[in-house]
Z-matrix of the N, CA and C atoms (Angstrom, degrees):
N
C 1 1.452
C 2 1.527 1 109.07
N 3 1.465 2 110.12 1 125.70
C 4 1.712 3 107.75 2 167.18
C 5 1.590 4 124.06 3 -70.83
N 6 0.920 5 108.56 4 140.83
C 7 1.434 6 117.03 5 -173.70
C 8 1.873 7 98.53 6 -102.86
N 9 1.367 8 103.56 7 116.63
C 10 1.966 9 120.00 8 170.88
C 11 1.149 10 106.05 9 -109.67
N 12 1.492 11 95.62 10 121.64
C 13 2.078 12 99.24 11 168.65
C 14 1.328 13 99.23 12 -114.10
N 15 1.363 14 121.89 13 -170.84
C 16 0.991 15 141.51 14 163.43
C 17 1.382 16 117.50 15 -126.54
N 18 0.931 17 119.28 16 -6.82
C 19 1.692 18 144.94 17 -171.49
C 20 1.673 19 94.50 18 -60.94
N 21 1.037 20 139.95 19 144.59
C 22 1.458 21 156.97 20 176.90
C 23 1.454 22 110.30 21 -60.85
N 24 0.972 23 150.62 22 95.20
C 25 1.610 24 130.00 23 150.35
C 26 1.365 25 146.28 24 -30.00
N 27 1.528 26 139.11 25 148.40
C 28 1.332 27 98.77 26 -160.71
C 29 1.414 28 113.74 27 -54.43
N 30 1.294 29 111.24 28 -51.19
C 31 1.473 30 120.34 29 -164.25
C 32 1.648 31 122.15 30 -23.86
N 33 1.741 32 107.50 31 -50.01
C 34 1.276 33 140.15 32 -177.90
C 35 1.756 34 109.60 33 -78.33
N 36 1.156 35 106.71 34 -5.63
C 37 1.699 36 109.36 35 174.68
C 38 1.608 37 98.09 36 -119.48
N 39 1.491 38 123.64 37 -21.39
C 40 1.315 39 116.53 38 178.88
C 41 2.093 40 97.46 39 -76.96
N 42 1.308 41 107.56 40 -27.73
C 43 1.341 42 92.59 41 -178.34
C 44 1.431 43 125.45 42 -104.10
N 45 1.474 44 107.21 43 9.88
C 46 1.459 45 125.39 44 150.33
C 47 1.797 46 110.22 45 -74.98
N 48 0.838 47 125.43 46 -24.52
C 49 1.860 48 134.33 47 175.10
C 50 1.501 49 89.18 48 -58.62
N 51 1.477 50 91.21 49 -69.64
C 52 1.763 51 100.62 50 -148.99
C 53 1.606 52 118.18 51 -71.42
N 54 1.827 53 110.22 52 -23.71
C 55 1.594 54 105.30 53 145.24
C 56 1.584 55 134.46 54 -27.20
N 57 1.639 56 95.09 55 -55.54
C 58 1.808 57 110.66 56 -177.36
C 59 1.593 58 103.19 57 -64.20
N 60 1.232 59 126.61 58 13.33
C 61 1.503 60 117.18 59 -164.51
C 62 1.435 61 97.62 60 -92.29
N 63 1.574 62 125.34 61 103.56
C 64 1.065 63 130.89 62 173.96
C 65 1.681 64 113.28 63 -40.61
N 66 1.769 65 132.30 64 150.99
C 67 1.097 66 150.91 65 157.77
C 68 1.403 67 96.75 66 -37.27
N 69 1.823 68 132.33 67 120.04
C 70 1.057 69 112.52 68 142.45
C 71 2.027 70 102.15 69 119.82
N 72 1.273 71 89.77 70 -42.33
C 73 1.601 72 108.59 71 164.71
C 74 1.639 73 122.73 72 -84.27
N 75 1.251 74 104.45 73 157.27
C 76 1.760 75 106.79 74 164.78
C 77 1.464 76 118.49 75 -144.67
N 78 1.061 77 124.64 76 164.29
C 79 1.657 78 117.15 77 178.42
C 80 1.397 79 114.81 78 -127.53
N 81 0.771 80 112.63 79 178.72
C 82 1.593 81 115.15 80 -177.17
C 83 2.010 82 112.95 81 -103.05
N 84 1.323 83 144.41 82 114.28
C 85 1.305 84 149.31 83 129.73
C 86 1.606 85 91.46 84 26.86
N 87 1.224 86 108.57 85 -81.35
C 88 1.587 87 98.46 86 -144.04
C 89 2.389 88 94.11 87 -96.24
N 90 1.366 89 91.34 88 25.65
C 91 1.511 90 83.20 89 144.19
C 92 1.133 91 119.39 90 -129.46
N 93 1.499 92 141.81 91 3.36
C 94 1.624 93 137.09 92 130.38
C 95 0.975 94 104.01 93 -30.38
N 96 1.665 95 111.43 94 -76.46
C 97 1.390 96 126.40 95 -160.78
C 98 1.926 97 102.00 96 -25.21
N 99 1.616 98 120.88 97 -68.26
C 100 1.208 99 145.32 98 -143.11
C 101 1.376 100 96.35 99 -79.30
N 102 1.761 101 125.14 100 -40.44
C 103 1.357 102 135.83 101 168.33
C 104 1.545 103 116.85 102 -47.06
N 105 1.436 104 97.40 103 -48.45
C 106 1.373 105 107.87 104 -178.96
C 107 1.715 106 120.56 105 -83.18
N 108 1.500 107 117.49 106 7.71
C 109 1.214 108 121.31 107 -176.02
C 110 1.083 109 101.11 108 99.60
N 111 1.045 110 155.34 109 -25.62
C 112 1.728 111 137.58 110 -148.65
C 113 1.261 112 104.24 111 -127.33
N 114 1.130 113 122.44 112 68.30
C 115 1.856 114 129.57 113 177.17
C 116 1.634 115 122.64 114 -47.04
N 117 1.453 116 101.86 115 -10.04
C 118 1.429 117 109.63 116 172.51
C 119 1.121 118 118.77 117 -112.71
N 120 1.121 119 150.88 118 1.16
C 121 1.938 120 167.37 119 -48.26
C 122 1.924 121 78.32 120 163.01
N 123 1.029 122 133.28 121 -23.80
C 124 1.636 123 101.01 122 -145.52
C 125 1.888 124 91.04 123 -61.04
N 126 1.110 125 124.95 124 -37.93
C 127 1.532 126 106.82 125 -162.08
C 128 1.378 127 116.13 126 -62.13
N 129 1.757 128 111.56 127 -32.17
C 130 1.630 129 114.03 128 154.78
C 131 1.083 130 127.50 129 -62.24
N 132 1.720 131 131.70 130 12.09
C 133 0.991 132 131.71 131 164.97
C 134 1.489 133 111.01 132 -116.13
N 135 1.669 134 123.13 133 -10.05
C 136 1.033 135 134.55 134 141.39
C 137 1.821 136 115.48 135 -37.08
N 138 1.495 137 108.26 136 -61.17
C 139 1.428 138 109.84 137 -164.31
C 140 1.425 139 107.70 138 -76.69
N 141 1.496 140 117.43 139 -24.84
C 142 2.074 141 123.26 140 172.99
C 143 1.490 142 85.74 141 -57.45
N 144 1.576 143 134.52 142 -62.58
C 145 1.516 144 99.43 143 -158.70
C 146 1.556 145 108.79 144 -90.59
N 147 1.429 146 128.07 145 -4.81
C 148 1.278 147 108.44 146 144.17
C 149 1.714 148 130.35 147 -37.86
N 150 1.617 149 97.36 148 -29.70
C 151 1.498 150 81.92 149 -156.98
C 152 1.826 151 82.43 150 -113.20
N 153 1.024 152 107.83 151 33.60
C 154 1.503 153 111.24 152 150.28
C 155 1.240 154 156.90 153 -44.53
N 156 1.723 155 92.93 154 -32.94
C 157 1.492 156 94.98 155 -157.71
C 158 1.243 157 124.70 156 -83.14
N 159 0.900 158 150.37 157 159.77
C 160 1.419 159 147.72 158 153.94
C 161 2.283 160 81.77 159 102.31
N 162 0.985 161 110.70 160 42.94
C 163 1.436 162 108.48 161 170.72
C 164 1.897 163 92.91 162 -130.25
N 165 0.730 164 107.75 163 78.28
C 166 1.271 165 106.49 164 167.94
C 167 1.762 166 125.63 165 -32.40
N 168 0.930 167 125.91 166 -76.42
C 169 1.192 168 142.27 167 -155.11
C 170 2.339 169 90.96 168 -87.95
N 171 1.443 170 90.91 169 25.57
C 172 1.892 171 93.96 170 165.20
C 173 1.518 172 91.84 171 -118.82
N 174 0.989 173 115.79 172 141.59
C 175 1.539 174 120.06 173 -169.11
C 176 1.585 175 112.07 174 -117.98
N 177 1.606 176 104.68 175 30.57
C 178 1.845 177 119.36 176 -174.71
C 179 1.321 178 103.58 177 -36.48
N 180 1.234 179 142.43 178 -15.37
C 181 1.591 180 121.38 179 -171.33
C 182 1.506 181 98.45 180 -80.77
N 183 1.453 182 130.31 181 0.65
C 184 1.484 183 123.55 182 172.09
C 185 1.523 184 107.71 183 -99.33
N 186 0.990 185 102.15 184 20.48
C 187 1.793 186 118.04 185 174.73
C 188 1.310 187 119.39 186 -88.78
N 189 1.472 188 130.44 187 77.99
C 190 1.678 189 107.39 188 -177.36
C 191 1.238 190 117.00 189 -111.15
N 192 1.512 191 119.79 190 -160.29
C 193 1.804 192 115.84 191 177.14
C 194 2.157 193 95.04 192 -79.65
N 195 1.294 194 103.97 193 -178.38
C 196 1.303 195 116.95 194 -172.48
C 197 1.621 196 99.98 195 -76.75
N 198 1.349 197 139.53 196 1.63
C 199 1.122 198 138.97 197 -172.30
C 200 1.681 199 108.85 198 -117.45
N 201 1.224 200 117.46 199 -21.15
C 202 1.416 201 136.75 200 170.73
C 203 1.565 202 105.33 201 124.08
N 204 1.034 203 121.15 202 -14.71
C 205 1.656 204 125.97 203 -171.55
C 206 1.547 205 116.73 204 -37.92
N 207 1.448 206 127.89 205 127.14
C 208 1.214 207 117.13 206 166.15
C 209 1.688 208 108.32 207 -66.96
N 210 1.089 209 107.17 208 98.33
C 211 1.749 210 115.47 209 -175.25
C 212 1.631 211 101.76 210 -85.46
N 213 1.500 212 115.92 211 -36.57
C 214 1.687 213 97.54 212 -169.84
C 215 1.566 214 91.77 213 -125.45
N 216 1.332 215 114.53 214 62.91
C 217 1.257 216 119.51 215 155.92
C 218 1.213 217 132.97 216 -79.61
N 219 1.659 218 90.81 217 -4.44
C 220 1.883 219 92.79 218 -178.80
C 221 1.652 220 112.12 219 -94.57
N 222 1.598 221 107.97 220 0.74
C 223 1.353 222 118.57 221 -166.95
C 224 1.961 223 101.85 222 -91.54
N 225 1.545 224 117.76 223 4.97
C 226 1.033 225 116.67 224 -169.49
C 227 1.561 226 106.94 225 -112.97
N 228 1.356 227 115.38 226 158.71
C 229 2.035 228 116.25 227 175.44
C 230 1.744 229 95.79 228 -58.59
N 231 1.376 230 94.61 229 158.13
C 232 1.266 231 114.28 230 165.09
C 233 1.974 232 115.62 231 72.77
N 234 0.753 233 121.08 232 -177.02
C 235 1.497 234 136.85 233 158.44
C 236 1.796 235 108.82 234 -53.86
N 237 1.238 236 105.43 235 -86.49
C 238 1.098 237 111.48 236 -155.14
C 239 1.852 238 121.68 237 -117.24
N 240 1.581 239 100.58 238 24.87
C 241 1.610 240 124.98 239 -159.41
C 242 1.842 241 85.39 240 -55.85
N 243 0.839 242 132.79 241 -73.61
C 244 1.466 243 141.60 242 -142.37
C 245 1.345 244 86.15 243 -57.35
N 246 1.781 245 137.24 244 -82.34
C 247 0.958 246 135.97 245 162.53
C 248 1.579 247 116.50 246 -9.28
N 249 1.184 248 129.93 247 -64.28
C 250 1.535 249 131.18 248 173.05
C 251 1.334 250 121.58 249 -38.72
N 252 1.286 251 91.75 250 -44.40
C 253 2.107 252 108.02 251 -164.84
C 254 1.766 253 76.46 252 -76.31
N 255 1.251 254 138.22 253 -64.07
C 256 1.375 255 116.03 254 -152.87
C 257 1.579 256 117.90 255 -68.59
N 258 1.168 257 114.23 256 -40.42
C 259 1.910 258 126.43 257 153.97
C 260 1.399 259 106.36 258 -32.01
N 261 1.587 260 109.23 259 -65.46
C 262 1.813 261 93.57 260 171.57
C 263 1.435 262 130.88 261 -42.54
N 264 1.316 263 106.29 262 -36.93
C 265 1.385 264 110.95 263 176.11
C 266 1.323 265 118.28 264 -82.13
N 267 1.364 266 128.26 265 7.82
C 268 1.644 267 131.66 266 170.44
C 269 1.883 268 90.19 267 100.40
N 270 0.616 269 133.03 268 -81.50
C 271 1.741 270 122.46 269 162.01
C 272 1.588 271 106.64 270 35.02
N 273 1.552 272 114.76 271 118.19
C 274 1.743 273 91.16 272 -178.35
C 275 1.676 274 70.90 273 -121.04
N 276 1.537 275 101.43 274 140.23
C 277 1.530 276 107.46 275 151.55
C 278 1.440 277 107.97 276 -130.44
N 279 1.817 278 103.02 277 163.73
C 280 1.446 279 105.50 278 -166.34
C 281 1.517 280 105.87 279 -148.03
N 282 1.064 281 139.31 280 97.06
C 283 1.760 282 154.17 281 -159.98
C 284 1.400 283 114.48 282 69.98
N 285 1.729 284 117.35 283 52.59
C 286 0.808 285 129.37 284 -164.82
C 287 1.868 286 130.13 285 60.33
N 288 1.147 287 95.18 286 25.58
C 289 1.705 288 95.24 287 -171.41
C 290 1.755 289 93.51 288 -142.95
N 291 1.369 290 106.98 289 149.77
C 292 1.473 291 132.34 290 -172.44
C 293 1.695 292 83.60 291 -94.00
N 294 1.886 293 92.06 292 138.98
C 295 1.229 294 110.53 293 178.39
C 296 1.627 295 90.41 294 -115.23
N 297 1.964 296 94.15 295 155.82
C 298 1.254 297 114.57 296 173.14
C 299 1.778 298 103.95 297 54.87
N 300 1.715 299 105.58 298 39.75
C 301 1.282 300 110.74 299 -173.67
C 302 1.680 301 101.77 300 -66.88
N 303 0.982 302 132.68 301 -16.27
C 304 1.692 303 117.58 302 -153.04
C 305 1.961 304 82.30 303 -93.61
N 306 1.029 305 130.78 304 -8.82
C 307 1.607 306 146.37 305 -159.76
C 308 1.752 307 91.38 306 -87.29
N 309 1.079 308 110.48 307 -45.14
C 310 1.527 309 121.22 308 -166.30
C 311 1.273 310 111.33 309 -126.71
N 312 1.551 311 128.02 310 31.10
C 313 1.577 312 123.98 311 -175.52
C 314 1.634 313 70.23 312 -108.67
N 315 1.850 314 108.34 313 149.14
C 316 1.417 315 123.68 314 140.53
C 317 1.646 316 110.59 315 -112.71
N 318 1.274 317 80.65 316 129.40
C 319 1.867 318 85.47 317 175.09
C 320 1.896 319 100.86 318 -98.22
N 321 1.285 320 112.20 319 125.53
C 322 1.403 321 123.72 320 -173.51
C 323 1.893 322 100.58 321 -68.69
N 324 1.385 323 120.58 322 -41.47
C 325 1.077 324 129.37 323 162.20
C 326 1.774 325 118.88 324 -20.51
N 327 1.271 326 104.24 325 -52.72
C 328 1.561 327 117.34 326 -163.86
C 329 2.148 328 102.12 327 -104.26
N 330 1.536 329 101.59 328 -18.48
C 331 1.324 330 110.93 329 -175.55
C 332 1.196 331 114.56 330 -83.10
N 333 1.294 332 97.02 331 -45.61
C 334 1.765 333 114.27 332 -161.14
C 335 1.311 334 114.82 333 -93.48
């Protein structure tokens, strides 16, 4: 017998997190991960915004490592797109890493 849920998958609840990611802010992988129950999950929340793309309205370039690092910048068009999208948003990064990250990290934990 097949079993049908309707229940969300992670993937689809990791990109319900990253919707709520205010303009201007970013969070870190392994605090979805921890939001969502699974405190060890961040690299499976690595591969949800891998498998991001073409989802428009998921806004993964506010996705970084726990230190601010653009870690999946190579998963975006161009050279330096991810970097761009966060500059638009006032975001200064500088050798690939967001400065004055703890200034502009939202933790969904304390938000949500």
């Amino acid at each position: 017998m097949t079993r049908t849920t309707t229940e969300p998958n992670f993937f689809d609840r990791v990109y319900a997190v990253v919707r709520l990611i205010p303009y201007g802010k970013v969070t870190s992988y392994g605090a979805i991960a921890k939001y969502l129950g699974a405190a060890k999950s961040a690299r499976m929340v690595g591969w949800a915004m891998n498998a991001a793309h073409g989802l428009e309205d998921v806004p993964a370039h506010r996705v970084v490592n726990r230190i601010g690092v653009l870690t999946g910048k190579h998963h975006f068009e161009g050279t330096n797109l991810m970097q761009q999208l966060l500059e638009n948003e006032g975001i200064i990064v500088i050798d690939h890493q967001i400065q004055n990250f703890k200034t502009v990290f939202w933790d969904p934990m304390r938000e949500l």
